[in-house]
C-alpha positions, 0 to 999 in steps of 0.5 A: 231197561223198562218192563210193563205191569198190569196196569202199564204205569209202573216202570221197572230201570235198572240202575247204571253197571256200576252202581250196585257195586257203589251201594255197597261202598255206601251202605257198608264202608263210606260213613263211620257213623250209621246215622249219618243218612240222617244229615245228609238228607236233611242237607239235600232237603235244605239244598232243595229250599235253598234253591226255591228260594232263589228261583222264586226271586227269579221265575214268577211262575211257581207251583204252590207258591204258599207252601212253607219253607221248612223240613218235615221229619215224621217218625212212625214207631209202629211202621218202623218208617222214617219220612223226611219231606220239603216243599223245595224245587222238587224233580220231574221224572227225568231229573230223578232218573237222572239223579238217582239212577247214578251215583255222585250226579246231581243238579247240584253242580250245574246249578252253581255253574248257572249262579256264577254265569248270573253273578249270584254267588250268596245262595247257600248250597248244601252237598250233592243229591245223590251218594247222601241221598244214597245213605238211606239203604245203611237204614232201610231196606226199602227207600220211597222217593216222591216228588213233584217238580216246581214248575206248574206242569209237571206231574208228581212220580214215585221212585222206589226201591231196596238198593239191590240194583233196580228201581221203580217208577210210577206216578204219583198225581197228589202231590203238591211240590218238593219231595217226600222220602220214606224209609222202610228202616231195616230190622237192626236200624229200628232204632232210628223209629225213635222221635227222640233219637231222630231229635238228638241226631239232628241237634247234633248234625244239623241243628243250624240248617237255616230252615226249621226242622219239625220232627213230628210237628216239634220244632227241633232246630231252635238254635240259629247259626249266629257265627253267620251273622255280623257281630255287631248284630250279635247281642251278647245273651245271643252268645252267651246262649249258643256258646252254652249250647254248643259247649255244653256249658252253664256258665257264660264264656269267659273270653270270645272271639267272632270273626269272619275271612274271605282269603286264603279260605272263605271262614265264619268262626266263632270260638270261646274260652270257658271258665275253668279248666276241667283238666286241673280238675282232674277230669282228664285230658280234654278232647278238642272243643270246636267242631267243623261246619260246612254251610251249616251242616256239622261235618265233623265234632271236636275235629282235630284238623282246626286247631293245634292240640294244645288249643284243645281247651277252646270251644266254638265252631269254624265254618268253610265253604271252600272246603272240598268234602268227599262223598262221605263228608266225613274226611277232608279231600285236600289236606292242603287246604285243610292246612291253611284252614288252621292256620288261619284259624290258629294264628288269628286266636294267638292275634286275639290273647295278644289283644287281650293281654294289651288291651285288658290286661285283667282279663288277661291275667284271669285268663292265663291263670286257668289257661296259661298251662296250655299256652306253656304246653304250645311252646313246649311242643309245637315248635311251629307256633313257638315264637308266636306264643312265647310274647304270651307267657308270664311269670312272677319276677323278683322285682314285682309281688307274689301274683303280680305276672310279667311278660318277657317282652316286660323284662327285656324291656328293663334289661340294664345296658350290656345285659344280654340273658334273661335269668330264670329260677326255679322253685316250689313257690315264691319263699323258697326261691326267693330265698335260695342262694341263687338268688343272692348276687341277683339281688345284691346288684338289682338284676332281676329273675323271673321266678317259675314254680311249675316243672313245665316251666323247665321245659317252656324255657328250655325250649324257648331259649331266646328272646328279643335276642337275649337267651333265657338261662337258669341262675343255676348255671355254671357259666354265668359271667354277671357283668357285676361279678367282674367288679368284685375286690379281694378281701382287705383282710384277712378277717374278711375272708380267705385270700385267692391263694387260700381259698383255692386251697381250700377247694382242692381239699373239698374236691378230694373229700368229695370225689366223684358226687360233684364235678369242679370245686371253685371259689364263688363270685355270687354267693354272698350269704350262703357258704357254697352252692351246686352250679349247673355244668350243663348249657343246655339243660338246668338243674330242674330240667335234668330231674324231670328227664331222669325221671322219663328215663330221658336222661342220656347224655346229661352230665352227672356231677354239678360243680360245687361253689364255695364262698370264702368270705362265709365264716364257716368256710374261713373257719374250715381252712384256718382249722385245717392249717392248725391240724384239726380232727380231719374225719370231722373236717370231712363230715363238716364238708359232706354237710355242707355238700348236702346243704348244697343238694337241698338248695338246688332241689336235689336229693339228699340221703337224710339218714346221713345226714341226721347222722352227720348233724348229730355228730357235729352237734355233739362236737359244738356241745362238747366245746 
């Protein structure tokens, strides 16, 4: 409707049946963050430069073609106001009727259709002038719209109103061309009548709108969007200085990648590695480190969606045009894309540390020393990527020196003939491993061992469970069959060892001595220093893959007792069996077994009761004293 005043030149409308209701919605339910209105008419103020850019390439008769093509942000402390104002394409009576007299209409969408008919698809357009623009009333109670189309004729008018459901229209002849909003800022909104706080949130949301943004006559916005740019033209003290900014950081990255994708998603990225690890600071877990840009404008920080969690160490920014936004911009419409968007992203970050790691093994190493745990963490838990990164992992091996690291792909490469396993060890540092009993036939017959030393190693290679075709098994297993082990001869004499007869003997009488803590008890074809060991029964979890699910209290279904190996060539095993034929004390016999139980415990990283075992160690010292 429209209802004369005074002077006849103020027209009173009401806004379509609808759109009182979708105020509401705006006001108080479509943004999650109040400030929000800031970006979004920033946004449309760029959207309305963007377009008088390409109208002035294309149309010769302009109004006020002189004036500069950026954002003014004019906050009044005293008034409570807040005035953002551009000098873009600007709107005549009509078209602001029709903008903002409706909710989610803009001219917008029929000026993209108009570039695609004229085949100019390279103009940066930016959200939709309408449902943003209507963020306003979440701060004001009260919006001024003013404004004056860019062709030469139109006249200026003034659109005014409090959200409740009408609007006013007047005109407004001083105006040059563009578009002034003031926001008369409700009294739990004054806030926003700071230039500081109005500074930090366009820092965060729109600081690469391409356009400059004064706030108060202050550049805010000096940051470009380099992730737009070739990066050939991309000096590194560019990006040094942008990965600083975004990251918050004060060292330069360690590790960048920029590249750019027109299928299956339009996407500018530009993602970093910083240099330390605050996780292992002890900082706490990281959020994510790349935020989501659309065109320019933040759409969501540390978004989740991008990348997997345990790429959450990487920082930067991914830019999608392609990407549909509902109204709020805050959540993505189709998950599908969403989906395809960090699919490319990821898979295009695991191409790059493969790169690296080939082409700059040093940088590599560097890299996988502060990172390589997030790497552990993908294979561990993200079962989508875990093939991909596992050519990513390394590991110390017993035919390299301490810090020297090898790939998988290095170990199956040197593989002998007919070996099909890729053995791993486990231990708190290199000494202990090295010199456990596990290790022994290993090194007798020159087949190498990875060596791991942190307990999500367990998990990463238990997980894994085959490369290149070969499974990865713990030495600790029972069920090793080393082709070596088949070659091994009996004893040529009886100084030389126990014979199988006596030796299985000598098993039995372990077994009956030690009962239920331990499962079998065999004559050992891989021990070759050491007088008996613990072996792994289970195939599917190691030794130290059962401790760490015991203590998660995930231990169901894991068998109990390890079964016991006992070396009969060993002198203190010929010695057992040869005291036992000759009838010796058996209470010290049996001690001199549950101590060598224990010794056997304490190899393979279990516990043993120490108390016991003190006192064992004393009696049979007191017993070598005696004789």
């Amino acid at each position: 409707m429209t209802q004369s005043t005074e002077n006849q030149s103020v027209q009173r409308k009401a806004f379509q049946a609808d759109v009182k209701h979708v105020l509401d919605i705006v006001i108080h339910s479509l943004y999650t963050h109040r400030e929000i209105f800031v970006r979004e008419l920033i946004s449309n103020a760029a959207d309305a430069l963007e377009k008088l850019r390409y109208e002035k390439l294309n149309n010769a008769e302009i109004a006020d073609p002189d004036l500069p093509l950026e954002i003014r942000v004019d906050v009044d402390e005293d008034a409570k106001t807040v005035t953002i104002s551009d000098a873009g394409i600007g709107m005549t009576e009509d078209e602001i009727v029709e903008n903002l007299g409706s909710i989610a209409h803009s001219g917008s969408r029929e000026f993209i259709q108009k570039l695609r008919e004229n085949a100019a698809n390279d103009v940066q357009l930016i959200g939709q002038f309408g449902v943003g623009f209507y963020s306003a009333f979440m701060a004001a109670d009260e919006v001024t719209v003013q404004t004056r189309s860019l062709r030469p004729e139109a006249r200026g008018v003034e659109w005014r109103s409090d959200g409740a459901g009408e609007y006013t229209l007047a005109p407004a002849p001083a105006l040059s061309r563009g578009t002034r909003i003031t926001l008369h800022l409700r009294e739990d909104a004054h806030e926003f009548a700071s230039k500081d706080r109005i500074k930090t949130i366009i820092r965060q949301y729109s600081n690469f709108v391409p356009f400059p943004i004064l706030v108060n006559g202050d550049k805010v916005n000096t940051v470009q969007a380099i992730w737009t740019r070739n990066k050939s033209d991309v000096k590194d003290e560019e990006y040094n200085e942008f990965f600083k900014f975004i990251a918050n950081e004060f060292q330069n990255p360690s590790l960048r990648l920029h590249f750019s994708a027109d299928a299956p998603l339009m996407i500018h990225a530009l993602l970093f590695v910083p240099q330390d690890n605050f996780e292992r600071m002890g900082f706490g877990k990281m959020d994510p480190g790349v935020s989501l840009y659309c065109r320019k404008v933040l759409i969501q920080e540390h978004c989740k969606a991008i990348l997997p969690e345990w790429m959450r160490f990487v920082k930067g920014v991914v830019d999608s045009e392609d990407l549909p936004l509902n109204i709020s911009r805050e959540t993505m419409q189709n998950n599908a894309l969403v989906m395809k968007l960090k699919k490319v992203v990821t898979a295009r970050l695991i191409k790059f540390f493969a790169e690296t790691a080939e082409k700059e093994p040093e940088k590599y190493a560097a890299f996988w020393k502060t990172f390589g745990i997030f790497i552990k963490e993908g294979v561990a838990t993200d079962h989508e990527y875990r093939g991909d990164l596992a050519p990513l992992l390394r590991f110390e091996s017993s035919n390299g020196a301490a810090g020297d690291l090898v790939s998988l792909a290095d170990y199956a490469a040197r593989t002998a003939a007919g070996q099909n396993k890729i053995y791993y060890a486990y231990g708190p540092n290199r000494a202990v491993v090295e010199n456990s009993p596990y290790m022994e036939t290993f090194r007798k017959h020159g087949i190498e061992v990875l060596f791991t030393y942190e307990p999500v190693d367990e998990f990463v290679l238990s997980a894994l469970r085959e490369f290149d075709g070969k499974d990865i098994v713990p030495v600790d297993r029972a069920d090793l069959d080393l082709p070596e082990d088949k070659k091994e001869d009996e004893p040529e004499s009886e100084d030389a060892g126990l014979n199988k007869d006596e030796a299985q003997t000598l098993a039995g009488w372990f077994k009956e001595v030690l009962g239920d803590r331990v499962g079998a008890v065999r004559e050992s074809k891989r021990l070759v220093d050491s007088p008996a060991l613990l072996v792994n029964p289970d195939a599917y979890f190691s030794t130290g893959m059962q401790r760490i699910m015991k203590s998660l209290n995930q231990g169901e279904g894991i068998k109990e007792g390890k079964d016991l190996e006992i070396n009969p060539r060993h002198p203190i095993m010929v010695k057992l069996a040869r005291l036992r034929e000759q009838g010796a004390d058996e209470d010290f016999l049996k001690t001199a077994a549950e101590q060598i139980l224990d010794g056997a415990l304490i190899a393979a990283g279990l516990e043993a009761d120490p108390r016991l075992m003190l006192q064992r160690n004393y009696r049979i010292l007191e017993r070598a004293l005696e004789d």
